[in-house]
DSSP file (Angstrom, degrees, kcal/mol; ACC not computed):
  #  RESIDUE AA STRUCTURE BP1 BP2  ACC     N-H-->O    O-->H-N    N-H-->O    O-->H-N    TCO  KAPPA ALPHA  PHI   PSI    X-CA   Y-CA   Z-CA
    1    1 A X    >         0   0    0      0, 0.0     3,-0.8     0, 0.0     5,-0.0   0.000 360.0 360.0 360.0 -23.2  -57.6   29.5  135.2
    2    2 A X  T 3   +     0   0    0      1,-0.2     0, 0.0     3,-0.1     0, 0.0   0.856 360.0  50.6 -28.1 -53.1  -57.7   28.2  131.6
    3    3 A X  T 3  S+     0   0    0      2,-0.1    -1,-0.2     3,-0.0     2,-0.1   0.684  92.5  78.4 -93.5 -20.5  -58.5   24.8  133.1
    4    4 A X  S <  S-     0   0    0     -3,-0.8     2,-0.4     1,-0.1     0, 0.0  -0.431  84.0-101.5 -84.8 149.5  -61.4   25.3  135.5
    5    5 A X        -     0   0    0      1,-0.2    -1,-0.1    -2,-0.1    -2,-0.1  -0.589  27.7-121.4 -23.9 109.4  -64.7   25.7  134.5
    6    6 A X        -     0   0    0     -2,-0.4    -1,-0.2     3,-0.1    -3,-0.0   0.111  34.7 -97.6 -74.9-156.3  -66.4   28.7  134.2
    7    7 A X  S >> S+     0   0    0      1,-0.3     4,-2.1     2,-0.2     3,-1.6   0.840 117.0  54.5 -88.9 -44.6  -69.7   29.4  136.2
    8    8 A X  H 3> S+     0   0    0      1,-0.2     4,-3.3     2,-0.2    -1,-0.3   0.887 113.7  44.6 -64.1 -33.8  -72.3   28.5  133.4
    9    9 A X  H 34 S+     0   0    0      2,-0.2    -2,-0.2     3,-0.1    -1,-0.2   0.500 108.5  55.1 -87.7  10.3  -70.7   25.3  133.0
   10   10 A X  H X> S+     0   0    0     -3,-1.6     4,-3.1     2,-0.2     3,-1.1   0.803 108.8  47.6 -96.9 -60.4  -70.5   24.7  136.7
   11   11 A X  H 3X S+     0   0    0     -4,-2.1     4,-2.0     1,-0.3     5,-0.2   0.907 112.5  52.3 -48.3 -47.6  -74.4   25.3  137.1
   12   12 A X  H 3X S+     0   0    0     -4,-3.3     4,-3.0     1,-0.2    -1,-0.3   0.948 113.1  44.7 -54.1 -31.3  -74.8   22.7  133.9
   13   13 A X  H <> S+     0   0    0     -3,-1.1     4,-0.6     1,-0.2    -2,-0.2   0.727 117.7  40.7 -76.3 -31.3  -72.7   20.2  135.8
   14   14 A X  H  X S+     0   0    0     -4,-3.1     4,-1.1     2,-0.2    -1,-0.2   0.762 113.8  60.6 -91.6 -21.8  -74.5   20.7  139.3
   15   15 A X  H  X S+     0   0    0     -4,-2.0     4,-2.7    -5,-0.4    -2,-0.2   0.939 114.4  27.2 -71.9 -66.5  -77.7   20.8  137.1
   16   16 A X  H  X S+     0   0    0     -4,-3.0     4,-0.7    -5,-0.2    -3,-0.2   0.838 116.4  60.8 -66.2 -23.8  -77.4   17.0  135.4
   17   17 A X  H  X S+     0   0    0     -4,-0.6     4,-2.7    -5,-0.2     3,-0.2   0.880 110.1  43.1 -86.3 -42.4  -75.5   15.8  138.6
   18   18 A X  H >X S+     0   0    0     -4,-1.1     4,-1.2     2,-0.2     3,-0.7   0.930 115.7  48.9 -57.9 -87.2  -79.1   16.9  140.6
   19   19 A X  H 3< S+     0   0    0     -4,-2.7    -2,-0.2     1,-0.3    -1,-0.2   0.100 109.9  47.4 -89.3   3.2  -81.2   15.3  137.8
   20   20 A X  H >X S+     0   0    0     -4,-0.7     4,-2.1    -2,-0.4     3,-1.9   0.835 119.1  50.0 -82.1 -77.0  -79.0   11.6  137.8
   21   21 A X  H <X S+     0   0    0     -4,-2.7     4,-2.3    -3,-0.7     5,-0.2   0.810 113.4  41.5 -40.9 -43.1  -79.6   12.1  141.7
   22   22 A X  H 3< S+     0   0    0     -4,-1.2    -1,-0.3     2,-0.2     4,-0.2   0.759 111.6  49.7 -83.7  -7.6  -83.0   12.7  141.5
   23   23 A X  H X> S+     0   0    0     -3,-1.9     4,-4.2     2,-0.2     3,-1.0   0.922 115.2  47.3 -73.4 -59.8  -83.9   10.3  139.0
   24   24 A X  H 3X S+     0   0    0     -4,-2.1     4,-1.7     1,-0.3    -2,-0.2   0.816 109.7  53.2 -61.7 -22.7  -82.0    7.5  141.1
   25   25 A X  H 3X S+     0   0    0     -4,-2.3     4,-0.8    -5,-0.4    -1,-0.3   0.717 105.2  54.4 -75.8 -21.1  -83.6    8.6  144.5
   26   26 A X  H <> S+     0   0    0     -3,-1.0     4,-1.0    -5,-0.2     3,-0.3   0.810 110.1  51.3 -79.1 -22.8  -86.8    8.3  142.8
   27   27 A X  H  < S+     0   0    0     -4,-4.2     4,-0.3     1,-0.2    -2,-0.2   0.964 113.9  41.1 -50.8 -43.4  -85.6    4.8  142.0
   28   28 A X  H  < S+     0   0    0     -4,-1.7     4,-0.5     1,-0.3    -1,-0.2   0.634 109.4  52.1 -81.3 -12.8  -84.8    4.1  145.0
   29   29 A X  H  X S+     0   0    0     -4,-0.8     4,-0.7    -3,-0.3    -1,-0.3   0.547 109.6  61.7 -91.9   3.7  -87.8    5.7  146.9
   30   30 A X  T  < S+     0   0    0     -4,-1.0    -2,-0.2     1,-0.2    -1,-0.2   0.565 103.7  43.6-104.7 -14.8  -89.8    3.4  144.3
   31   31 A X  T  > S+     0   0    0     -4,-0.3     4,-1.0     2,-0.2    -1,-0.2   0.570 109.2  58.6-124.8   2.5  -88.5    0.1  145.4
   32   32 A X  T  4 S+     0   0    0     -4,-0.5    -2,-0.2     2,-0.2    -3,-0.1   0.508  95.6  61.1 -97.9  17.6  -88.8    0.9  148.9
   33   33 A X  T  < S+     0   0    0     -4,-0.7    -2,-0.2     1,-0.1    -1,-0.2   0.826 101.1  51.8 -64.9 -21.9  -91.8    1.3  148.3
   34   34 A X  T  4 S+     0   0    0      2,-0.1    -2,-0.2    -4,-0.1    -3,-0.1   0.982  84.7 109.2 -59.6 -63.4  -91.8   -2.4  147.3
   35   35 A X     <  -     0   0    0     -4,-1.0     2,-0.2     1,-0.2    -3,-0.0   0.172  64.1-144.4   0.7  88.0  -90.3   -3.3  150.5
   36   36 A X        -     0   0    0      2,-0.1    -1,-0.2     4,-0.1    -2,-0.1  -0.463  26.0-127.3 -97.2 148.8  -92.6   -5.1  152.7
   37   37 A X     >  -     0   0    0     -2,-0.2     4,-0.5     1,-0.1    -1,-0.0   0.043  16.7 -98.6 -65.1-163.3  -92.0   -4.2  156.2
   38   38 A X  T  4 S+     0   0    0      2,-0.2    -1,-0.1     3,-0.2     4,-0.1   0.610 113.7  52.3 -44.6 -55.7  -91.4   -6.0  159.2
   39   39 A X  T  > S+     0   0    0      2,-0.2     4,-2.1     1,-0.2     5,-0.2   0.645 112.6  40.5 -73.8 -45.3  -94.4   -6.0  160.6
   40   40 A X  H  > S+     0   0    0      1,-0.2     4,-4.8     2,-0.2    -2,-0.2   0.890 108.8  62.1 -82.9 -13.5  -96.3   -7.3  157.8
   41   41 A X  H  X S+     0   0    0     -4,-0.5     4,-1.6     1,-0.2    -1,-0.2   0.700 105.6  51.8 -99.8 -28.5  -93.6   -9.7  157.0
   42   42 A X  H  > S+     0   0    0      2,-0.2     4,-2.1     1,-0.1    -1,-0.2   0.924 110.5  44.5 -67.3 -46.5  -94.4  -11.1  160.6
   43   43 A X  H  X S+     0   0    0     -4,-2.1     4,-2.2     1,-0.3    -2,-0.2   0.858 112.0  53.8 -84.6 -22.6  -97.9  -11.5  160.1
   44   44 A X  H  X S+     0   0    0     -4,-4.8     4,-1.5    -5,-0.2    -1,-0.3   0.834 107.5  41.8-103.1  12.6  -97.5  -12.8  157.3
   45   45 A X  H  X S+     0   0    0     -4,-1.6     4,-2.4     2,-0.2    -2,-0.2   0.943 115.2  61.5 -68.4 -38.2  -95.0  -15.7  158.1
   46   46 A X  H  X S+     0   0    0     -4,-2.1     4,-0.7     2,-0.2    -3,-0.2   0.975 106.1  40.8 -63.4 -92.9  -97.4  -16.1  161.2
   47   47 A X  H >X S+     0   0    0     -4,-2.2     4,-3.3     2,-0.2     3,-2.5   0.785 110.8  59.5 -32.3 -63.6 -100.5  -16.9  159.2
   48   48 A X  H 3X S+     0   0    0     -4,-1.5     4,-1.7     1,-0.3     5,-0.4   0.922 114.2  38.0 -30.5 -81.1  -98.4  -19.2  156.7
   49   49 A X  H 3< S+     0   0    0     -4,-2.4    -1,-0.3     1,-0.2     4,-0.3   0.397 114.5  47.3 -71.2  12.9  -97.5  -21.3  159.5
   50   50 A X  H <X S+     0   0    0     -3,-2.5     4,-3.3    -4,-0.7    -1,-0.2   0.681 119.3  50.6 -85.8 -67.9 -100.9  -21.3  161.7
   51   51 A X  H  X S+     0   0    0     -4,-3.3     4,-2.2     1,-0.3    -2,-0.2   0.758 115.7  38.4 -47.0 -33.5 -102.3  -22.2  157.7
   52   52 A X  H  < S+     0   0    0     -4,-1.7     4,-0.5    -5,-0.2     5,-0.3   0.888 114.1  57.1 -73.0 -34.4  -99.6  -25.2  157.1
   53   53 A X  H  4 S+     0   0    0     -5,-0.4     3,-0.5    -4,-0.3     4,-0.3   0.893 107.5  47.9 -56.2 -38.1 -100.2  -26.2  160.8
   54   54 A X  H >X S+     0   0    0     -4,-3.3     3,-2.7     1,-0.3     4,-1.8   0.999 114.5  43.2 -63.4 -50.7 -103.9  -26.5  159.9
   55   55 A X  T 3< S+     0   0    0     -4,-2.2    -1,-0.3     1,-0.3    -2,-0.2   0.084 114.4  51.7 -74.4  32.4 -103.2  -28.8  156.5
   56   56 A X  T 3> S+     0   0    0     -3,-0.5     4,-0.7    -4,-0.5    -1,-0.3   0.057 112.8  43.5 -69.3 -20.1 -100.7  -30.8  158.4
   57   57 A X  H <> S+     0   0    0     -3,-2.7     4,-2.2    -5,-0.3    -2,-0.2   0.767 127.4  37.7-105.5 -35.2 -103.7  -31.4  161.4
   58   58 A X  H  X S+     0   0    0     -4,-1.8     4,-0.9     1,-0.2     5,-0.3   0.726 111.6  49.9 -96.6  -8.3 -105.8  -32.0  158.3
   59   59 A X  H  > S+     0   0    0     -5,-0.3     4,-0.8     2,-0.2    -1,-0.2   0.903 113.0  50.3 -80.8 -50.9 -103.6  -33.7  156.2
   60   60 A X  H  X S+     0   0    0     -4,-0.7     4,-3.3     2,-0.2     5,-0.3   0.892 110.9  56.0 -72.6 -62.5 -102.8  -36.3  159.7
   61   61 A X  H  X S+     0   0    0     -4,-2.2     4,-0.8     1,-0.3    -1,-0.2   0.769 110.9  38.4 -66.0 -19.9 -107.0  -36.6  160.0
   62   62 A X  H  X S+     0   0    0     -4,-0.9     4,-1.5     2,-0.2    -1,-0.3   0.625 112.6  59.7 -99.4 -19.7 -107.6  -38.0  156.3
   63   63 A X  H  X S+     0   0    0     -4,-0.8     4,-1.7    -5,-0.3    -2,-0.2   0.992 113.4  34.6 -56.3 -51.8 -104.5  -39.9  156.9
   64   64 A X  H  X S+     0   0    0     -4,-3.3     4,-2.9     2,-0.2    -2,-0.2   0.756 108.3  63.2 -75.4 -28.3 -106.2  -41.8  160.0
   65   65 A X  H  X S+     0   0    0     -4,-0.8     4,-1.2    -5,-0.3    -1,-0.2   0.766 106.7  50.3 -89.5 -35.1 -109.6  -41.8  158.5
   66   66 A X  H  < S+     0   0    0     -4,-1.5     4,-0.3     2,-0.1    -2,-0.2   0.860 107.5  48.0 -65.8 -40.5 -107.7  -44.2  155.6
   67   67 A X  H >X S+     0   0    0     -4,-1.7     4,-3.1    -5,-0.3     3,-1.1   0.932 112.8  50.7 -68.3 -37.3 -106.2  -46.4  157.8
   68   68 A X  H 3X S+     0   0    0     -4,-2.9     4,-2.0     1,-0.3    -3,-0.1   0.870 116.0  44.1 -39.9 -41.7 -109.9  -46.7  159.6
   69   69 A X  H 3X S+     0   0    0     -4,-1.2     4,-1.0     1,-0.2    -1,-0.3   0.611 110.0  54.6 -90.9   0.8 -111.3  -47.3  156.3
   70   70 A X  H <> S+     0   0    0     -3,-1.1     4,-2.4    -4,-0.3     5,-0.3   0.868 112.7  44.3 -77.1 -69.8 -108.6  -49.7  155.5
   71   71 A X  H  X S+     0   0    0     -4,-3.1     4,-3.1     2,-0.2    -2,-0.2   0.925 111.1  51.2 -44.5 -59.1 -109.4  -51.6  158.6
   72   72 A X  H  X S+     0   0    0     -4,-2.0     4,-1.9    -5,-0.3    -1,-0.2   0.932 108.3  49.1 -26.9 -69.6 -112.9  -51.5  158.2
   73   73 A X  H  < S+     0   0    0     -4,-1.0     4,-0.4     2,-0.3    -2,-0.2   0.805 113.6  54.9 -75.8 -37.7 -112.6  -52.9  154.5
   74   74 A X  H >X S+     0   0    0     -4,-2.4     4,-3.6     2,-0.2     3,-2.6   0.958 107.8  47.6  -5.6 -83.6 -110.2  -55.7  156.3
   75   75 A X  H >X S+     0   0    0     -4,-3.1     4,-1.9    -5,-0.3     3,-0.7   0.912 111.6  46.3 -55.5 -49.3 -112.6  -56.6  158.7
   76   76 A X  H 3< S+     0   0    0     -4,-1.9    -1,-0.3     1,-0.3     4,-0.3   0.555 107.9  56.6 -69.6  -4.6 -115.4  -57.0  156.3
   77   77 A X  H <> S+     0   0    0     -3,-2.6     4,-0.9    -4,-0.4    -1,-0.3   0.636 112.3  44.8 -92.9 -34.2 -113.3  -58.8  154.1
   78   78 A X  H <X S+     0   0    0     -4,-3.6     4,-2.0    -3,-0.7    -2,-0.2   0.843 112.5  50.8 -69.7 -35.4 -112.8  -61.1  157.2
   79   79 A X  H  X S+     0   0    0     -4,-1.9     4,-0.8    -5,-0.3    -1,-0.2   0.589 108.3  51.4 -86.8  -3.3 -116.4  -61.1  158.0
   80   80 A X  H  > S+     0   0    0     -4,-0.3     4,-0.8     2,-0.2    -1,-0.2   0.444 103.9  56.2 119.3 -53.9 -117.4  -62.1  154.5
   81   81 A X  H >X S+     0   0    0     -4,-0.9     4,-2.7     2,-0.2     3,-0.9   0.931 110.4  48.9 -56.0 -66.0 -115.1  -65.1  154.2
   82   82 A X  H 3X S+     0   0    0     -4,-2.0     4,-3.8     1,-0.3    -2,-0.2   0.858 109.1  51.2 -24.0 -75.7 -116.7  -66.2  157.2
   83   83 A X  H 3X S+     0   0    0     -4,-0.8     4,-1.3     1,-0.2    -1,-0.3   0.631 113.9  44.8 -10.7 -52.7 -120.0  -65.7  155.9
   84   84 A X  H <X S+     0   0    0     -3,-0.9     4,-3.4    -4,-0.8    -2,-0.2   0.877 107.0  51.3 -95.0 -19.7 -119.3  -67.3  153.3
   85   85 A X  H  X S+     0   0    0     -4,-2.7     4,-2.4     2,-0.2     5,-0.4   0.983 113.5  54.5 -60.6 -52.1 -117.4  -70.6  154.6
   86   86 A X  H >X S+     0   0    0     -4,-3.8     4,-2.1     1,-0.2     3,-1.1   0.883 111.2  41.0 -30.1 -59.2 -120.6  -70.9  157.0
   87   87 A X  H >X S+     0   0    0     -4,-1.3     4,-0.8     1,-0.3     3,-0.7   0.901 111.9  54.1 -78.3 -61.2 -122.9  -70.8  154.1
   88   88 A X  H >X S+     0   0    0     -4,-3.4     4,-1.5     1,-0.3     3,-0.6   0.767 112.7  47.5 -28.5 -54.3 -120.4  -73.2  152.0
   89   89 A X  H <X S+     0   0    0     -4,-2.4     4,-2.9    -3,-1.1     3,-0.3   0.912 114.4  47.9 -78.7 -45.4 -120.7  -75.8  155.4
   90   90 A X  H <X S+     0   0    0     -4,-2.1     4,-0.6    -3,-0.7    -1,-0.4   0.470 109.2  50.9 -82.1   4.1 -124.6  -75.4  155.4
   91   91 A X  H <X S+     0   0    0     -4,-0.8     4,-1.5    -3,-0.6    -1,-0.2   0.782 112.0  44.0 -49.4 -61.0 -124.7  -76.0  151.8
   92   92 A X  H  X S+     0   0    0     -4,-1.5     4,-1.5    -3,-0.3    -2,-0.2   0.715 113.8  55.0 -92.3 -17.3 -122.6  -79.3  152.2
   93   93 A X  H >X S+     0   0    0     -4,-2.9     4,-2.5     2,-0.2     3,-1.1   0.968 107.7  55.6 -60.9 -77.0 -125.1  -80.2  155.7
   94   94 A X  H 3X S+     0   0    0     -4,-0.6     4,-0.7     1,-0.3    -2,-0.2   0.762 116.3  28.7 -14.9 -58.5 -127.8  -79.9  153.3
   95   95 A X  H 3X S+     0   0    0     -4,-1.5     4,-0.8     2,-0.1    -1,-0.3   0.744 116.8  56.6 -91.6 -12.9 -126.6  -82.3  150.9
   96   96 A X  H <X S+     0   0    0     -4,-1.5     4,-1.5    -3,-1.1     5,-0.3   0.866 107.1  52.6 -77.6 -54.5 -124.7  -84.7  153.5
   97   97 A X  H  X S+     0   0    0     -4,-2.5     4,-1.9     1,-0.2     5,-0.5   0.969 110.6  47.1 -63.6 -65.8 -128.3  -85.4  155.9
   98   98 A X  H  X S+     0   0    0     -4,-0.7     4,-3.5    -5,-0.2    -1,-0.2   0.736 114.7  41.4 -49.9 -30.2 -130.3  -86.4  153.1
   99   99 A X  H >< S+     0   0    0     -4,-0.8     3,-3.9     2,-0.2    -3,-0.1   0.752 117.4  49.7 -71.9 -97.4 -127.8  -88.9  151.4
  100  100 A X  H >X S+     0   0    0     -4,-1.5     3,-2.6     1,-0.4     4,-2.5   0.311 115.4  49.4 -76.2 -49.1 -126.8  -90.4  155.0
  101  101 A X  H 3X S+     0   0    0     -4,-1.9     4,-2.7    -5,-0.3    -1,-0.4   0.959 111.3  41.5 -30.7 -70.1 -130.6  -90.6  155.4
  102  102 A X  H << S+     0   0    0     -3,-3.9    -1,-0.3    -4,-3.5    -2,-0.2   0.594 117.0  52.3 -87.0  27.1 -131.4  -92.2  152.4
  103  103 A X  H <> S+     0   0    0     -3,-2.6     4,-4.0     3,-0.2    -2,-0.2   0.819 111.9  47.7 -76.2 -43.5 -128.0  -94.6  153.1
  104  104 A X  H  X S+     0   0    0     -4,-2.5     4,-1.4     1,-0.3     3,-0.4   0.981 110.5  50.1 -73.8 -72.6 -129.4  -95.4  156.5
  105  105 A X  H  X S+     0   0    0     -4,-2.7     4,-2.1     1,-0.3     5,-0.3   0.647 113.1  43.1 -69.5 -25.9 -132.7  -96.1  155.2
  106  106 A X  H  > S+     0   0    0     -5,-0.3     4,-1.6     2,-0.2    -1,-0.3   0.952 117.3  49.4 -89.4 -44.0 -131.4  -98.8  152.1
  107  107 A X  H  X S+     0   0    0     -4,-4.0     4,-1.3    -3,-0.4    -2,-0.2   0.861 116.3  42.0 -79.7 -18.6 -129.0 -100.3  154.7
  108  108 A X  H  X S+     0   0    0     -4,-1.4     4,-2.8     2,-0.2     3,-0.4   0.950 117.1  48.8 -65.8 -77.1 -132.2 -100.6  157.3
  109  109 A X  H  X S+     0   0    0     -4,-2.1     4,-2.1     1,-0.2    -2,-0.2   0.887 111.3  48.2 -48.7 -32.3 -134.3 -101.8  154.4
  110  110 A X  H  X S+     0   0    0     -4,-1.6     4,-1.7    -5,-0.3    -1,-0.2   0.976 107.2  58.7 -61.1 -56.9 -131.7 -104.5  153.2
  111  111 A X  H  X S+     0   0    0     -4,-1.3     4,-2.2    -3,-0.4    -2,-0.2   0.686 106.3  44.7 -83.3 -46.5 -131.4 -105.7  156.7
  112  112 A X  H  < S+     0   0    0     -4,-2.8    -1,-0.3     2,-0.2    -2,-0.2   0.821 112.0  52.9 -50.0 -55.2 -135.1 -106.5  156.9
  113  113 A X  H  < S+     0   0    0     -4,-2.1    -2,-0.3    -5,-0.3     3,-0.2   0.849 115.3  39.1 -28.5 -53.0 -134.9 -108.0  153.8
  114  114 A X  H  < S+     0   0    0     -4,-1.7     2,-0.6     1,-0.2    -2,-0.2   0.976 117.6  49.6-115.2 -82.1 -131.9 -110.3  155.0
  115  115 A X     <        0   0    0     -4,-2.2    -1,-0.2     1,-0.3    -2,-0.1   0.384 360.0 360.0 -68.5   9.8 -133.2 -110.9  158.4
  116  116 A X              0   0    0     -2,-0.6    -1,-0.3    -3,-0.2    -2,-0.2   0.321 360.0 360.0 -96.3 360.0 -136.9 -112.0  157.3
């Protein structure tokens, strides 16, 4: 009976053994409080992927709206060249009728000369 523990030292021993438990069951009740449930854990993966579905649909629309302006800027680049080769050809009409004019008119005039 030497070896056992008597009864005041049983009660200290059941005493700290409670107050380890109960400090570690408040641990434990303290990080499931953390926990998020199920439910919220649903709504919020749910929302995540409605919210990437939108910036993927919006992501798509500035995507298209670049090639548009891409296209665009293309075309006017085409239409511009154009524009300007016209303008180039009525430039070189401009200067072409009047010399042939006043060619026509010295070989005319010569020719009058030469046949009087």
């Amino acid at each position: 009976m030497a070896d056992e523990p008597s009864n005041g030292e049983l009660g200290r021993l059941i005493g700290q053994l409670r107050a380890t438990m109960d400090s570690r069951f408040a641990e434990l009740n303290s990080r499931l409080d953390k926990v998020v449930s199920l439910d919220v854990y649903t709504i919020q993966t749910t929302y995540v992927e409605q919210r990437l579905a939108q910036l993927q649909a919006e992501i798509q629309r500035c995507v298209d709206n670049n090639a548009k302006l891409e296209d665009d800027f293309e075309a006017y680049q085409r239409d511009e060249a154009r524009r300007r080769e016209a303008e180039r050809q009525a430039r070189l009409y401009q200067l072409i009728v009047p010399v042939a004019l006043c060619i026509i008119s010295s070989v005319i005039a010569i020719w009058a000369v030469v046949a009087k």
